[in-house]
N, C-alpha and C positions, 0 to 999 in steps of 0.2 A: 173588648169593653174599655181595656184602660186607653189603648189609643186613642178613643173614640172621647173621653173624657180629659185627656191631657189634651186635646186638640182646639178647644174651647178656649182654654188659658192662653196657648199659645199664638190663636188667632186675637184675643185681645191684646195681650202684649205689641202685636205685629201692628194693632191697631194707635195700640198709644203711642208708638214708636213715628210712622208714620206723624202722628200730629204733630211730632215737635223733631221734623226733620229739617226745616229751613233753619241755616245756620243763624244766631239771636247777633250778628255783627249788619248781616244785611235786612233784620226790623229795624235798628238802630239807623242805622243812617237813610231806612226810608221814612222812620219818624224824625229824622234830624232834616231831612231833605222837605220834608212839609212841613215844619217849624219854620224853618227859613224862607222857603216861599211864600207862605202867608204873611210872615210878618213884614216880606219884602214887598209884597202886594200891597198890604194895609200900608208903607211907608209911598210906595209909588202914586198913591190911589189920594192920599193924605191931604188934609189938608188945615191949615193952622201952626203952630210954633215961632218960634220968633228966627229959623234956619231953615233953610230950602232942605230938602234933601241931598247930601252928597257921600260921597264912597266914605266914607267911615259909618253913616249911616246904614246904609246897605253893611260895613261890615257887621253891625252890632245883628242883624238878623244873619248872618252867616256862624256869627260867634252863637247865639241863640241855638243853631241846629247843630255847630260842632260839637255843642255840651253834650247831646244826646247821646254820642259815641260813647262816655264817660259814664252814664247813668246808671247800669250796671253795678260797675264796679267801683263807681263814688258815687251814690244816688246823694248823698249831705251835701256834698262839696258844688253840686252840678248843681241843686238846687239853691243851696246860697248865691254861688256865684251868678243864677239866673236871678234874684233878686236884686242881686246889687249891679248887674248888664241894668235890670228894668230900671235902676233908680240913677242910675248914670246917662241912661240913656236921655230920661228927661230932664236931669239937669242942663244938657247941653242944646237944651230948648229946641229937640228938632220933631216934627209933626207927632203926634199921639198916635199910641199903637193901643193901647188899651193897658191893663195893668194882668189882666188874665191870663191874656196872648202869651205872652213872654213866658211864663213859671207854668201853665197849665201843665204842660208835657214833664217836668221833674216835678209836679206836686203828684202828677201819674206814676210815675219812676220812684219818690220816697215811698209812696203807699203799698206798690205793687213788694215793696224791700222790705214791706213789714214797720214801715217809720210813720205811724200814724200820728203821733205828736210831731215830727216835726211835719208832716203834710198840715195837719189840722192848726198849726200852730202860726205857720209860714204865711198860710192863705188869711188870718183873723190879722196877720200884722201889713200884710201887703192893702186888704181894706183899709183897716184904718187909715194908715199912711196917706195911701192916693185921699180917702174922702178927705183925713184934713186939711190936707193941701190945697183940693178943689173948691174945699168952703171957704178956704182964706183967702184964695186969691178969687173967688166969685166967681169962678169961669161957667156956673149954670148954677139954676136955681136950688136951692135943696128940696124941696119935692121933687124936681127931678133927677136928683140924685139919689135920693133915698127910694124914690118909687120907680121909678124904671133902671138906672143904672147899676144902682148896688143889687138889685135882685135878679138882672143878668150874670152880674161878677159873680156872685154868690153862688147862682147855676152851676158855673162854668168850673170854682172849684168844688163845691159840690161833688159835680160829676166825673172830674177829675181824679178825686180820689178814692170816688166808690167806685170807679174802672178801675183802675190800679188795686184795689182790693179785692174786688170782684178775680180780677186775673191772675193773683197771688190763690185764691181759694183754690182758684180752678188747677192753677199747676201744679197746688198740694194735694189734689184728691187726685189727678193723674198720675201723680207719683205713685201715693199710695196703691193705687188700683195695679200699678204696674210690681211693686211690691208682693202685694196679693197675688195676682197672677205670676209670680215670679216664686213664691211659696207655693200655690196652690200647686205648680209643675214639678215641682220640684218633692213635695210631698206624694204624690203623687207616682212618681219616680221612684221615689224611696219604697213608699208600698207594696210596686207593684214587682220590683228586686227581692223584698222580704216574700211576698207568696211563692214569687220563684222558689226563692232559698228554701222556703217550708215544703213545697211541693218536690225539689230534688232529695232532702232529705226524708221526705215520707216514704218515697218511691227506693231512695237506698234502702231505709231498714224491711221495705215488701220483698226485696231480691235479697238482702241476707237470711232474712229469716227464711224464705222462701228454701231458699235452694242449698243457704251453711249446713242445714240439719239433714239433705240428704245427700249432701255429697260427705261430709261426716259418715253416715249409712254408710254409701257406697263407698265408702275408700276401705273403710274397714271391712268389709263384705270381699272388697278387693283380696285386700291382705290375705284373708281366709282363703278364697279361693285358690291363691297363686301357692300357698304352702299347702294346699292338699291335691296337688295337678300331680297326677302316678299315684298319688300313696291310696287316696280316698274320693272315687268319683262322685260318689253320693254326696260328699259337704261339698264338693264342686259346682253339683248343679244345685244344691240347697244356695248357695251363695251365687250364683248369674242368677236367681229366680227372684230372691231377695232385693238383687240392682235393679233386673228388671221392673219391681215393683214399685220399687222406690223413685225410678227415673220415671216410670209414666205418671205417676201420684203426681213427682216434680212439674213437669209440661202438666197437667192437668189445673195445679195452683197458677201455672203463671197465665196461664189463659185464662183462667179466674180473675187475676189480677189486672191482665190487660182488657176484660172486657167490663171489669168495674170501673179502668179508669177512662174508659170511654164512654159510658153509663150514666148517666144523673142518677139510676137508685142505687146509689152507690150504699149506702147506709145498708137496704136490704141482700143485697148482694153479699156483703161483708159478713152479716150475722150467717149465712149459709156459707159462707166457704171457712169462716174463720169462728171459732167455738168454743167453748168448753167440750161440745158434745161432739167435736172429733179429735178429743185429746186421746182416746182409746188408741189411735189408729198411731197416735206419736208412741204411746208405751210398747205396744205390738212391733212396731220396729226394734226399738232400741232392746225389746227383749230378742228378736232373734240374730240381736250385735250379743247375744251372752249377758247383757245386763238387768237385773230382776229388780223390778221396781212393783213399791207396794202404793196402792193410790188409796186416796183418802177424800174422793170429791163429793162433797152432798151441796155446791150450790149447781146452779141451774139457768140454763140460758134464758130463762123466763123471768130470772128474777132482775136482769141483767141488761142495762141498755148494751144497744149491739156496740159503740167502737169501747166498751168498756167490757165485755164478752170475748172481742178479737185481740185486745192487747194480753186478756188472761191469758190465751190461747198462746201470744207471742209467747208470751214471760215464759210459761211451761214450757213451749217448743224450745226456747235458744238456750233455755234452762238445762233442761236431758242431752240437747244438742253438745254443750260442754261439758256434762258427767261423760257422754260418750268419748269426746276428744280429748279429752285433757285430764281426767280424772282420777282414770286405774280403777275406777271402783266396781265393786260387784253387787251393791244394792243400793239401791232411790226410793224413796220417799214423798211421795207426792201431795198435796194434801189444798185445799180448797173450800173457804166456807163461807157464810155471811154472817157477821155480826154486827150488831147494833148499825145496819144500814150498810156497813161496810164490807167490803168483800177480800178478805187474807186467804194470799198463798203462800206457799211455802214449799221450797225442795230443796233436800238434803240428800248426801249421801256420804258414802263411807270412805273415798278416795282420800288422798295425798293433800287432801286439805289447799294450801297456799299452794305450792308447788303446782297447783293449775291455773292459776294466773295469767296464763300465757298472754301476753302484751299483744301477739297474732288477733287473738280474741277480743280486742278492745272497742272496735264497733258493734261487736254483738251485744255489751255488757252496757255499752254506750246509748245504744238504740233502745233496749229495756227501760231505761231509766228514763228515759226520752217518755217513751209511751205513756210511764206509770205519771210522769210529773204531769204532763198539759191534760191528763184528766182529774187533775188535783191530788195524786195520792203520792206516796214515796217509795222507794226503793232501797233495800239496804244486804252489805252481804259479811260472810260470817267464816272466816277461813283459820284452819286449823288441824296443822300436821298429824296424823294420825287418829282425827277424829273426822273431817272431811269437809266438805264445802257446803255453805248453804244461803239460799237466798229467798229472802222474805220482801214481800210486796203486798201492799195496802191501798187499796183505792175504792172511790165512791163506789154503791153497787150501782144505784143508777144518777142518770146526770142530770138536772136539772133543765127545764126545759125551755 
């Protein structure tokens, strides 16, 4: 699914990319190259001025389209200078190009730069100018200047500059779009890294808890065994019978485990393998490891949404799990209830207190705390040489839905 959703983005991206792959040097010089040909047209084609057309003419239409190289990265400078080309150019009284022609393409270029004042300001001063001039010296009547000529000029920057804005819009929302598509990937990514990471760390603390508390069992079953081999066959086979039991429980959890996490009812799955109501089966062992644990549960799987029933479950397990390994003690404590909404455990015993701390143990004790916090509750524990170790844990009874 995340594939499938990162693959969206990144086909936009590939799209935006695409749009603005033609290098912006060869727009430039094929708008600098139709600057110059028209206005070279309109001189060839021309007719009137008090000077024939000759090669200085034709260059001011060459200079006209080299501006456009420039526009870019001097859109003021291209722009003036295309003003004062226009106003030179008819000083030197050679055939009329129009007043448009000339500056249209950098009134494009200032606007497209975001220089709406000077587009807007460029084109009211290049009007006037031409209209006074042509009123003074009579060259057509003023109605027809005012009614057909100035309302083509005016088109002309008009639309020159609302292109140029127009295409400054456009290239800011493609930005952005490629932005977004550039987060949304990228989020995306991040996401779907953290379910990993959640999902390697859930599946760790299923195989600690799973298997630390009977290979705990069995190791010490072990020991038993190997120091009664000749003396005492009865606590020999009491202890392979005890492995035995313990190893197949073990295989019997992990294929529990392996078939919830190939499961969608995974929720249901959990409250039957993982319980309050097979915590008996955790005390049963650890009693015939010699350790006598007194229980004290009156909540109830009923009362108890399931991943907050299976975390109780863990905490107990990896709980007795360390009174067994690390503890020395000879009697536990167990105790489990609901108050005011909430569900308090507690296990205690008589052991070596701090001294069981073992650093070894530090995912098991890691993984508890883990479980109690992302269902909202806390975790806390309580060490004390010669009176023993104990750990209390608090969480919602049930979770909100």
């Amino acid at each position: 699914m995340v594939e499938r959703a990162s693959a969206k983005p990144d086909e936009m991206a590939g799209d935006l990319r695409r749009d603005v792959q033609v290098p912006p040097w060869v727009i430039d010089a094929l708008l600098g190259t139709a600057v110059s040909l028209a206005i070279g047209l309109i001189i060839a084609t021309g007719y009137g001025g008090e000077r024939s057309p000759d090669a200085v003419a034709y260059l001011f239409a060459l200079g006209f389209g080299g501006l456009m190289l420039l526009r870019r990265t001097m859109p003021r400078s291209v722009l003036v200078l295309s003003v004062l080309g226009t106003f030179a150019y008819y000083t030197l009284d050679y055939p009329p190009i129009g007043i448009a022609i000339p500056v249209v393409a950098a009134l494009f270029s200032t606007a497209e730069a975001d220089l709406m004042g000077w587009s807007v300001g460029t084109g009211i001063v290049m009007f006037v100018v031409s209209m006074y001039f042509r009123i003074r010296d009579g060259e057509e009547a003023i109605g027809f200047l005012v009614g057909y000529e100035s309302v083509s000029n005016i088109a002309l920057f008009a639309a020159a500059i609302a292109l140029g804005h127009s295409f400054r819009t456009r290239r800011i929302r493609l930005a952005q779009q490629a932005e977004i598509a550039r987060l949304t990937t990228s989020q995306l990514a991040r996401e779907a890294d953290l379910r990993m990471q959640s999902e390697r760390e859930r599946i760790s603390r299923e195989l600690h808890d799973t298997v630390g508390h009977t290979m705990s069992v069995i190791s010490l079953q072990a020991g038993v065994g190997a120091e009664a081999v000749g003396h005492d066959d009865r606590a020999v086979s009491e202890a392979l019978d005890r492995i035995r039991t313990a190893s197949t429980q073990t295989l019997r959890d992990l294929r529990s485990m392996v078939r919830i996490l190939r499961s969608s009812a995974a929720q249901d799955e959990t409250r039957r393998v993982l319980s309050l109501s097979a915590v008996q089966e955790l005390i049963d062992t650890a009693q015939g490891a010699g350790l006598e644990i007194r229980t004290d549960i009156t909540a109830t799987p009923e009362e108890l949404s399931a991943p907050v029933d299976a975390a109780a479950y863990r905490v107990i397990q990896e709980s007795i799990t360390n009174v067994v390994r690390h503890a020395g003690a000879t009697h536990a404590h167990v105790k489990a209830d609901i108050r005011d909404g909430r569900l308090h455990i507690s296990v205690t015993d008589n052991g070596r207190g701090s001294a069981q701390a073992d650093p070894r143990d530090g995912y098991g004790m890691a993984g508890m705390t883990e479980r109690v916090r992302l269902l909202g509750g806390s975790l806390s524990t309580c060490s004390s040489a010669g009176i023993g170790f104990a750990v209390e844990a608090t969480m919602p009874a049930r979770l909100a839905p």
